[in-house]
C-alpha positions in Angstrom: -0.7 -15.4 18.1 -0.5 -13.6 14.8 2.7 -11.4 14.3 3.9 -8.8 12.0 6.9 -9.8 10.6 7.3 -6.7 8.1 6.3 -4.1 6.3 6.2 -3.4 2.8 5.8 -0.4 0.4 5.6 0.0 -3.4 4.0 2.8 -5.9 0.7 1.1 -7.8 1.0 2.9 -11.3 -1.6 1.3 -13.4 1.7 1.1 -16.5 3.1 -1.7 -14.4 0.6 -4.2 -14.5 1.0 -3.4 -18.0 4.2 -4.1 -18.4 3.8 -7.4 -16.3 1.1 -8.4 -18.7 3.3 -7.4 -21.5 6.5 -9.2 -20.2 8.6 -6.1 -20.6 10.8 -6.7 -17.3 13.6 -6.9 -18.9 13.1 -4.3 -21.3 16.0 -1.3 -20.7 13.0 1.6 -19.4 11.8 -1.0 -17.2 14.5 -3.1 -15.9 16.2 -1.5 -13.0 12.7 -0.7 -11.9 11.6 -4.2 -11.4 15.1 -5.8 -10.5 14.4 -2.8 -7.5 11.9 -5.9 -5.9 13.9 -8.7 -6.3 15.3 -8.4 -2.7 11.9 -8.0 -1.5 10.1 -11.1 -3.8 13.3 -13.4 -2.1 12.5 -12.6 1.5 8.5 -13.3 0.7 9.8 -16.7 -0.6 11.4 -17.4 2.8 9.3 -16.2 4.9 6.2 -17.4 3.7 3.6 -15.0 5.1 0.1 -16.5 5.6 -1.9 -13.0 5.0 -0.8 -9.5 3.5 -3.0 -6.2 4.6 -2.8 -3.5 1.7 -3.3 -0.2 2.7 -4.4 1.6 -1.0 -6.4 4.0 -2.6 -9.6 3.1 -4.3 -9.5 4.6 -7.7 -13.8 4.5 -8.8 -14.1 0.8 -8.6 -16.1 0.8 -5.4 -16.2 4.4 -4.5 -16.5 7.5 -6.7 -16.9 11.1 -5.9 -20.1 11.1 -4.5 -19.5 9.3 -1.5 -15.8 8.3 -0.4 -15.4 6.9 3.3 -12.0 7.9 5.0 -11.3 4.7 5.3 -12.5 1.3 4.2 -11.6 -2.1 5.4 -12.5 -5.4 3.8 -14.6 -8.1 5.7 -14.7 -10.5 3.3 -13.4 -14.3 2.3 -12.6 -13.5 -1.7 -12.2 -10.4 -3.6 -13.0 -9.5 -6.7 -10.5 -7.5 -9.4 -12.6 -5.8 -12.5 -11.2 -5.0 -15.6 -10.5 -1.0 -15.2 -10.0 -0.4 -19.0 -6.3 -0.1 -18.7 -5.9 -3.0 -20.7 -5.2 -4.9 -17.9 -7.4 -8.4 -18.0 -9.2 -9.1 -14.7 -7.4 -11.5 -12.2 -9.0 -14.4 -10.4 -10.5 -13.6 -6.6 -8.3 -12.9 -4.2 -8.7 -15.2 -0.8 -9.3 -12.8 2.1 -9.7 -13.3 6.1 -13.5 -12.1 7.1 -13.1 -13.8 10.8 -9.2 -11.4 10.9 -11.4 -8.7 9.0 -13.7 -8.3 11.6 -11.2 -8.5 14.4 -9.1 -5.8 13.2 -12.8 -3.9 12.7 -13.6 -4.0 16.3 -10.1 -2.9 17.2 -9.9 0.2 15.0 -13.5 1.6 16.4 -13.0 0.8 20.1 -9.8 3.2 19.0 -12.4 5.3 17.6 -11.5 4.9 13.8 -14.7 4.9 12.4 -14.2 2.3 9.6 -16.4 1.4 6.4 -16.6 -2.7 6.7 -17.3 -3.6 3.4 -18.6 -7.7 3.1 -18.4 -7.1 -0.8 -15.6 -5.0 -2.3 -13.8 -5.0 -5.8 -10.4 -4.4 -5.8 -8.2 -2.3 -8.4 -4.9 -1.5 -9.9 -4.0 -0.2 -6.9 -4.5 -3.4 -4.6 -3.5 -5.8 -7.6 -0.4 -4.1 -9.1 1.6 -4.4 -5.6 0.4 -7.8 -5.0 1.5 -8.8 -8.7 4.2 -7.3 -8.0 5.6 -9.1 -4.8 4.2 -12.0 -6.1 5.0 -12.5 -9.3 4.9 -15.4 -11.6 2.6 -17.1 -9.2 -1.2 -17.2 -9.5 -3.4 -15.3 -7.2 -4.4 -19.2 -5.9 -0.6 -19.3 -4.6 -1.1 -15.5 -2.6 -1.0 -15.3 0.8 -4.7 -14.3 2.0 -5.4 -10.6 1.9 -7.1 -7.5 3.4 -7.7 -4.4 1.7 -7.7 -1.5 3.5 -8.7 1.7 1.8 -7.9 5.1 2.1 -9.4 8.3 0.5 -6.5 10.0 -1.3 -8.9 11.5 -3.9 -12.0 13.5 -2.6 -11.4 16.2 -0.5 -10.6 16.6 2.6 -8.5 14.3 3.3 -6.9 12.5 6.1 -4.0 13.3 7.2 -0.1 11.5 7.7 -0.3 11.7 11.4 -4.1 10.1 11.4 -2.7 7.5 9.3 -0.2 6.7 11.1 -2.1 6.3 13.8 -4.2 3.9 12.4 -1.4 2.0 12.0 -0.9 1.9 15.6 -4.3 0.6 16.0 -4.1 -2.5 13.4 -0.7 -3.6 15.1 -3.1 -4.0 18.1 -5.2 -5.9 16.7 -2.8 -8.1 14.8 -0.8 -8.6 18.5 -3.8 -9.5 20.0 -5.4 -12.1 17.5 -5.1 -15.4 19.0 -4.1 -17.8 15.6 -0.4 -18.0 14.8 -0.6 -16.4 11.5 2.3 -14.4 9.9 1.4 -11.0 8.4 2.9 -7.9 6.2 1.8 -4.8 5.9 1.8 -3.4 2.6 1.7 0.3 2.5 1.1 1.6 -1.2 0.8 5.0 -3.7 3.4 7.3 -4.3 5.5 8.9 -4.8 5.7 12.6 -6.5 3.5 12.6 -9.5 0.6 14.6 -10.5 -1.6 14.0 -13.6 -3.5 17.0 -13.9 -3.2 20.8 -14.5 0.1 22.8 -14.9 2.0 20.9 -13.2 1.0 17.6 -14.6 4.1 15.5 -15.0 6.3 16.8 -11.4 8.5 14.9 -10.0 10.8 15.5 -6.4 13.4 13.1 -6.3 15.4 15.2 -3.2 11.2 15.3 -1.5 10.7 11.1 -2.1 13.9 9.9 -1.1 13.4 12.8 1.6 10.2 10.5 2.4 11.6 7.6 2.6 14.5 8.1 4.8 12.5 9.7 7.2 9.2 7.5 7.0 12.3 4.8 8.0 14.0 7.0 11.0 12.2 9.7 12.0 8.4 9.1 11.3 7.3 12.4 13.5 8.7 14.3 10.7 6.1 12.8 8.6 3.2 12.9 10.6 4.3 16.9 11.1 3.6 17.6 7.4 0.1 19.0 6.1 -1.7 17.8 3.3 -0.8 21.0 1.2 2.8 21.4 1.9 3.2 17.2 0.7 1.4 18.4 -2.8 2.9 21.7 -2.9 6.3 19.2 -3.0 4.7 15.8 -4.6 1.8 16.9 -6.4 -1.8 16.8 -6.0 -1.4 12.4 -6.6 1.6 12.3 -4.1 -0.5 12.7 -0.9 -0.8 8.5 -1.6 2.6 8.6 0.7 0.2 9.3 3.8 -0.4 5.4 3.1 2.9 4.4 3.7 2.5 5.7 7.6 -0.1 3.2 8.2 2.3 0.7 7.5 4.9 2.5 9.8 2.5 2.8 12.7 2.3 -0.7 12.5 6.0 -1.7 13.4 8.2 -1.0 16.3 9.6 2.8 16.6 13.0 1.3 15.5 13.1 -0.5 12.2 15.4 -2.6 10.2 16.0 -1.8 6.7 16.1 -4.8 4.4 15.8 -3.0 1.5 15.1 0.4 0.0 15.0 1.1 -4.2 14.0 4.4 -5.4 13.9 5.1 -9.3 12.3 8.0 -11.5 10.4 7.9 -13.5 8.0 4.8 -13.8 5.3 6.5 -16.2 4.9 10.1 -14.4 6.0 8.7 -10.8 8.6 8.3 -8.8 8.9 4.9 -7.4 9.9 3.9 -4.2 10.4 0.1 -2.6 11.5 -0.3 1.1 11.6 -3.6 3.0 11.1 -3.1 7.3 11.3 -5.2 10.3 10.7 -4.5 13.7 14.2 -4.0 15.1 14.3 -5.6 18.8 
């Protein structure tokens, strides 16, 4: 049977993959940020997962204003990555799952998440950053296979923590219940406080993301209790992305181990958070 065997979470600023490209990891603004996933890139070397699911935001490579689903899962064997003028150069295709795709499909709308399957879908900066970034140094031929699952953090409205965290409920069901032994993360991506627009272009809440973090890891009602307006009134208007993290919550155990948690401000305009789970037994 496939198995979860953790959940992941990581901001997606477009700067990184910059920085990667650029080989600046060891360059003093950047170092203590990317020695933050070290912990995280060891454990993936042990435990060798066979697929990663990564919960992100499109950012107008598939989607754009004029017609956002809630939520977007990909049913495909390969994805594509597109040059998104961040002076980024496209990767090579990413190996997906289509027969796991449409399995955790099925599962989410029989819970009556009505899902966007998508058999083509391009994915961005904010499905390729975190996997460069748990992966790194290794071509995307060396990746585990991967799922992208979408969600609208851009056009309003918007779901919401609790509905997100619900759908991670439902895609640990379907993971339990898929019959090939198959190892799995959960990558939950965005975040943290940042916004990039308006007055208060440039916020950051350290006390509000490390606030996130320790809850998302103890008490995850206290995030599913939040509104959309009081996370952006403390986040900014781009910090809603943490409602992606709960989909990775929902999909492990009520009690969690913590491997490892890194939090560092700023990255770019963000603050940056990294945490490691495991279902605790």
């Amino acid at each position: 049977m496939a198995k979860i065997i953790g959940g992941l979470t990581t901001s997606h600023i477009p700067a990184i993959g910059n920085a990667m490209y650029s080989k600046l990891e060891q360059e003093p603004y950047w170092k203590r940020f990317f020695d933050g996933y070290e912990p995280v890139k060891e454990w993936l070397d042990e435990v060798q997962p066979d697929l990663a699911i990564v919960v992100y935001n499109d950012h107008g490579l598939n989607f754009f204003l004029n017609q956002v689903p809630t939520f977007a899962l990909g049913c495909a064997d390969s994805y594509q990555n597109d040059d998104e003028g961040w002076g980024i150069p496209a990767s090579a295709d990413v190996k997906g799952d289509a027969e796991l795709s449409w399995h955790i499909a099925e599962t989410m709308i029989r819970d009556e998440f009505d899902i966007t399957t998508c058999q083509e879908m391009k994915v961005d900066h904010g499905f390729m950053v975190p996997m460069n970034l748990f992966w790194r140094d290794k071509p995307t031929t060396n990746w585990p296979k991967a799922i992208p699952l979408a969600v609208n953090t851009v056009q309003h409205p918007l779901t919401s923590a609790k509905r997100c965290y619900d759908l991670g409920k439902s895609l640990r069901k379907a993971i339990d219940s898929y019959p090939e032994d198959m190892k799995v993360v959960v990558i939950g991506t965005g975040g943290l406080s940042h916004q990039l627009q308006g007055e208060r272009a440039g916020i950051i809440d350290v006390d509000f993301d490390l606030e996130c973090m320790d809850k998302i890891i103890n008490e995850p009602s206290w995030m599913t209790g939040l509104s959309n307006d009081y996370i952006m009134e403390k986040a900014g208007t781009e910090g809603i992305e943490v409602i992606m993290w709960m989909v990775m919550r929902g999909a492990l155990n009520d009690k969690v181990n913590v491997l490892h948690k890194h939090y560092h401000a700023p990255i770019s305009n963000t603050g940056a958070g990294v945490l490691l789970l495991t279902d605790a037994e």
